[in-house]
BALUMFI-753972 format. One record per residue (C-alpha): residue in three letters; x, y, z. Coordinates in steps of 0.02 Angstrom, whole numbers, plus 32768, in hexadecimal, padded with zeros to 4 digits. Each point is the difference from the previous one (the first is absolute). Layout:
# BALUMFI-753972
ALAXYZ
...
END
This chain:
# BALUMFI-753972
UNKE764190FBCBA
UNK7FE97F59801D
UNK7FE37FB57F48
UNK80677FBF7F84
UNK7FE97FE17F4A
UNK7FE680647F4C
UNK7F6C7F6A7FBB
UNK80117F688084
UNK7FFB808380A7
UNK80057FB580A7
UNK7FD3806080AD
UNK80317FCD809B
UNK7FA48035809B
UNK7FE67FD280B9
UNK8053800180AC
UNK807B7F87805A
UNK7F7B7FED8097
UNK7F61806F7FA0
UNK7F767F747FD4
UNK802E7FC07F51
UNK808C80217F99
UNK7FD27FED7F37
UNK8025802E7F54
UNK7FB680327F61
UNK80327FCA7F51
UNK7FB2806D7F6C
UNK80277FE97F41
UNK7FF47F47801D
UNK7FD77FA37F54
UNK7F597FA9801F
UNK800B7F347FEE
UNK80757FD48064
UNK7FEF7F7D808E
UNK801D803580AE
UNK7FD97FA5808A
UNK8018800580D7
UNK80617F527FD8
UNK8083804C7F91
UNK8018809B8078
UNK80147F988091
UNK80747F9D7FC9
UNK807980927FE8
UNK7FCE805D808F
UNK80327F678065
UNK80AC801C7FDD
UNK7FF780B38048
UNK7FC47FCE809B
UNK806C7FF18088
UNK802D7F4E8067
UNK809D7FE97FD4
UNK80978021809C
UNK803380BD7FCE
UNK7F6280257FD0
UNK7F678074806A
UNK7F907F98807E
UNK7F6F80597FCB
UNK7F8B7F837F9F
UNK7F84805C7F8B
UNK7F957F8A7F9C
UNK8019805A7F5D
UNK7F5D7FCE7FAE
UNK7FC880607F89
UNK7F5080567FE0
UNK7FD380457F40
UNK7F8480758009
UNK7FFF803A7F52
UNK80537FC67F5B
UNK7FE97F598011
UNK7F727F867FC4
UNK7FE27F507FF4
UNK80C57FED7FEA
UNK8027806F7F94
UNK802280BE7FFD
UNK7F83806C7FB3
UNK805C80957FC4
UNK7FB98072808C
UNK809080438089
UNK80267F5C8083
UNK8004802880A7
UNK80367F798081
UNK8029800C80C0
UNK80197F9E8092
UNK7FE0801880A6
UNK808980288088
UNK7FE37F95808B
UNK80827FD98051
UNK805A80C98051
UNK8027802A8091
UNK800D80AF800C
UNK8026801A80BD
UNK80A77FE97FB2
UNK801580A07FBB
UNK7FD58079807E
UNK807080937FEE
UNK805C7FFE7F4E
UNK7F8980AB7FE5
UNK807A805E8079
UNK808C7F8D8000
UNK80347FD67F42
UNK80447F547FF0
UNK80BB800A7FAC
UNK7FFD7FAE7F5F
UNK7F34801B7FED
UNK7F8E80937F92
UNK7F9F801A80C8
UNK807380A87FDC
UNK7FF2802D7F47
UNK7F507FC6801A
UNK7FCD807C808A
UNK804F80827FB5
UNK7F9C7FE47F58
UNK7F5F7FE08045
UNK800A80568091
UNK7FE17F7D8075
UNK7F5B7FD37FB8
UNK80527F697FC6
UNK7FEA7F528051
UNK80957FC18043
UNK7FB07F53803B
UNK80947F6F7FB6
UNK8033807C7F87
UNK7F6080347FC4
UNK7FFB802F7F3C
UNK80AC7FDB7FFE
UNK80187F3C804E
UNK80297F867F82
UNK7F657FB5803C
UNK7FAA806F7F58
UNK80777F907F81
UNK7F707F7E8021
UNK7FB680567F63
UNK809280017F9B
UNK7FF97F488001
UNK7F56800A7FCE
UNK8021806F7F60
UNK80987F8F7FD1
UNK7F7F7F628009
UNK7F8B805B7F6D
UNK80B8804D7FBA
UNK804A7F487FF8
UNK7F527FD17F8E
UNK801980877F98
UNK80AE7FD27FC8
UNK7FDA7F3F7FFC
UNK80927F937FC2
UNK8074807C8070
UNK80437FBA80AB
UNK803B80578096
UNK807E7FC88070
UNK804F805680A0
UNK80657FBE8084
UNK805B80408095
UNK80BB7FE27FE4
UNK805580648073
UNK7FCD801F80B9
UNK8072806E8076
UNK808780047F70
UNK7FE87F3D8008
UNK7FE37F797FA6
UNK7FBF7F9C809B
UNK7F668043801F
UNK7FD57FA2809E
UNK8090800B8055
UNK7FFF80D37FDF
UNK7F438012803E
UNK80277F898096
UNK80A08067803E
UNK7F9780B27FDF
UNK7F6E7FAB805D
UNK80877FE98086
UNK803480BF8003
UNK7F45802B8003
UNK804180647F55
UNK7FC37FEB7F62
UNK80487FDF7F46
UNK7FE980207F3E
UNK80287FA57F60
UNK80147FEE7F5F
UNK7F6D7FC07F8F
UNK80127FD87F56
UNK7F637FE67F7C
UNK800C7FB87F56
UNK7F8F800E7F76
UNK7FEA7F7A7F75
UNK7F9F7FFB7F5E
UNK7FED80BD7FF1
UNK7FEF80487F46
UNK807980697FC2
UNK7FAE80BE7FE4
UNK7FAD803280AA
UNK80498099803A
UNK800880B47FC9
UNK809380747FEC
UNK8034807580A0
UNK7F81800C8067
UNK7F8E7F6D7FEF
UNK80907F957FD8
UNK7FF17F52804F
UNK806C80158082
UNK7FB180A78034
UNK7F597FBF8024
UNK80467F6F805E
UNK8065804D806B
UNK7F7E808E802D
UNK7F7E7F71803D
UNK80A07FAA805C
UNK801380808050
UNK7F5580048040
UNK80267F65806A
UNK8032803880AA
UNK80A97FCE8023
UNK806480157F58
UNK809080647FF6
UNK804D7FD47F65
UNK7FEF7FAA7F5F
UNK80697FBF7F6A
UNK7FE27FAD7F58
UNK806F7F7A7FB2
UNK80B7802F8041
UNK7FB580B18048
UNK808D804B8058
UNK80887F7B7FCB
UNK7FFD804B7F5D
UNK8048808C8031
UNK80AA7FA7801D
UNK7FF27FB17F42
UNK803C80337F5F
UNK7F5D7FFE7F72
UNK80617F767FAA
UNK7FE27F968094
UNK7F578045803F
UNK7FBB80087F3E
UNK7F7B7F4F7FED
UNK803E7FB97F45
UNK7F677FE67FB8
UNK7FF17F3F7FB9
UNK7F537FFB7FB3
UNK7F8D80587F97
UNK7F857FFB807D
UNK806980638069
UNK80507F6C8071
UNK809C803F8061
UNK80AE7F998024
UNK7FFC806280A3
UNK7F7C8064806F
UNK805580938042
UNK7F7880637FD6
UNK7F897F9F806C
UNK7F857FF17F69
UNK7FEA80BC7FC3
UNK804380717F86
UNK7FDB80B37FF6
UNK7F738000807B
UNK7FAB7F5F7F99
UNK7FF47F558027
UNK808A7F9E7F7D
UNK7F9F7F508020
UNK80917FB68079
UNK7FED7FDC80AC
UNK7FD2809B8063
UNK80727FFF80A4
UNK800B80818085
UNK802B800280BA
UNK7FA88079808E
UNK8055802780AB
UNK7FA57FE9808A
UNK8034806F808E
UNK7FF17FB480B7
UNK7F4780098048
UNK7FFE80A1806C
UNK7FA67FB8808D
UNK80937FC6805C
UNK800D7FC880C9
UNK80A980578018
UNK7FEC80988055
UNK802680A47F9A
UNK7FDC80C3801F
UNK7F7580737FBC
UNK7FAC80A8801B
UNK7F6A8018806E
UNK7FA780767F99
UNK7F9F80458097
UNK809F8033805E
UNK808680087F85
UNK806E7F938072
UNK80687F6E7FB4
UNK7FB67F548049
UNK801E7F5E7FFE
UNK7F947F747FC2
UNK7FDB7F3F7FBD
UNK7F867FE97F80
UNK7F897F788046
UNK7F737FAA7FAE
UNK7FE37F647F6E
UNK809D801E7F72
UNK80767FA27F87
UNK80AB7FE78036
UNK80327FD07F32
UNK7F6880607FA5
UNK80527FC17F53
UNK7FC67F578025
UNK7F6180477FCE
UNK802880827F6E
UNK80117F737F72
UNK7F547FE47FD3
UNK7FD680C4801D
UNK808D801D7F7F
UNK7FB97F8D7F82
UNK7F6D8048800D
UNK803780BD7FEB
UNK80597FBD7F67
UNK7F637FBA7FAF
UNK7F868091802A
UNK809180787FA1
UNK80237F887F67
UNK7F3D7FE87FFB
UNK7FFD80A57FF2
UNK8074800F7F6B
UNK7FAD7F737FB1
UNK7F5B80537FED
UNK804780B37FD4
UNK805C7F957F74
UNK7F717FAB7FC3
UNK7F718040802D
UNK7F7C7FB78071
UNK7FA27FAA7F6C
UNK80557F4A8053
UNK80307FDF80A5
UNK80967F8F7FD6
UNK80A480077FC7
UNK80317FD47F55
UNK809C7FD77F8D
END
């Protein structure tokens, strides 16, 4: 399935080189502004452009065709797309028989039984978290007052970024990183116990994003090398204020109205230049092979704003099974 969501659902849908890639947003309060200016503006820093990043140039620009009127949505399901103009799929000319290490062109014939299209990824390519970023623009409305904030801070197990993409750029390899999002202004309460605890519906939307391979909140797996004297946040206010945030913002599954704080791993784009063996599904015969074609040599470079957005579309999510959908806002 390719939804996600118990009131505020989001559905993803499209191809890497298929004619549009979109999404659809249902359980969205009506009210709220939404505009092509806003979702621009954050789907501009998707794009790629910067050195480590894909030379393919898609425009980005979205089309609504439903949900949205005169500004504002109207309660009805939102559907937006935008066209892909910019593939070139003479690229990708034999990943059907000859599975590309690191890529689903395997776990993907196998499930669909080579119906699927392979084309830049097809369903797969990160080229379908354009409509994540969408969501998280309505997401971010919903919870107004809260801010989102993710940066790239490690690249290559560095902390100079240009200097690791220009060296892998060198090797014809690629890299992966560390990205780290913060969350500020959040109310305590969102979050339920076990299985729709707040970190539970984050990370299953992270881990929607192509590439991730890990995640952590507040010390994550540093804690494990603590004592709970040390790990424990003293708690300093009656609001719930913290001396420390080694929780990363949540207790029990529920937001504790600190700073929320967790890091993703970004494993190294698969589409690498260095040659490396595979199967030839036709023959059974080990081959050799370069993957060719448009790719990211640091793919993390463009995860932050994806990762923000998955964050909002789950906490959105939260808010309105904690509140209701009477209001479309967050509230104290």
């Amino acid at each position: 399935m390719n939804s996600f969501g118990t009131i505020f659902r989001v559905a993803i849908f499209g191809e890497s080189h298929g004619p549009a890639v979109g999404v659809t947003i249902d359980g969205c309060p009506a009210g709220i502004e939404a505009g092509i200016d806003d979702m621009v503006k954050e789907l501009s820093r998707r794009r790629s452009g910067r050195p480590g990043t894909t030379p393919r140039a898609e425009q980005d620009i979205p089309e609504f065709l439903s949900g949205i009127y005169r500004g504002f949505t109207t309660g009805a399901p939102i559907t937006v797309i935008t066209r892909n103009l910019d593939t070139r799929s003479v690229d990708y000319p034999e990943q059907v028989k000859v599975p590309r290490p690191g890529h689903a062109d395997f776990t993907a014939n196998v499930k669909y039984g080579g119906y699927s299209d392979h084309r830049g990824g097809g369903h797969f390519s990160g080229r379908l978290t354009w409509g994540l970023v969408v969501a998280g623009v309505i997401a971010r409305k919903i919870l107004a007052g809260v801010s989102f904030r993710a940066e790239l801070v490690l690249a290559g197990g560095s902390t100079e970024i240009d200097k690791a993409v220009a060296e892998a750029q060198k090797d014809n390899d690629t890299i992966g990183g560390i990205v780290e999002c913060r969350i500020d202004g959040l109310p305590a309460g969102l979050g339920e116990p076990f299985f729709m605890s707040a970190e539970s519906l984050i990370s299953s939307i992270v881990f929607s994003i192509p590439a991730i391979k890990g995640i952590e909140f507040g010390n994550g797996f540093s804690a494990a090398a603590l004592r709970g004297s040390v790990n424990n946040d003293p708690v300093i206010s009656v609001d719930g204020e913290t001396l420390t945030n080694n929780a990363g913002g949540i207790n029990g599954g529920i937001s504790n109205g600190n700073p929320m704080v967790f890091r993703v791993a970004v494993k190294p784009a698969s589409s690498t230049g260095v040659e490396q063996q595979t199967i030839d599904l036709t023959t059974g015969s080990i081959t050799s092979m370069s993957v060719g074609g448009r790719h990211d040599t640091l793919i993390a470079l463009r995860v932050p704003v994806i990762l923000e957005s998955a964050a909002a579309i789950a906490l959105a999510d939260l808010h309105l099974i904690n509140r209701g959908i009477g209001h479309g806002k967050v509230t104290s």
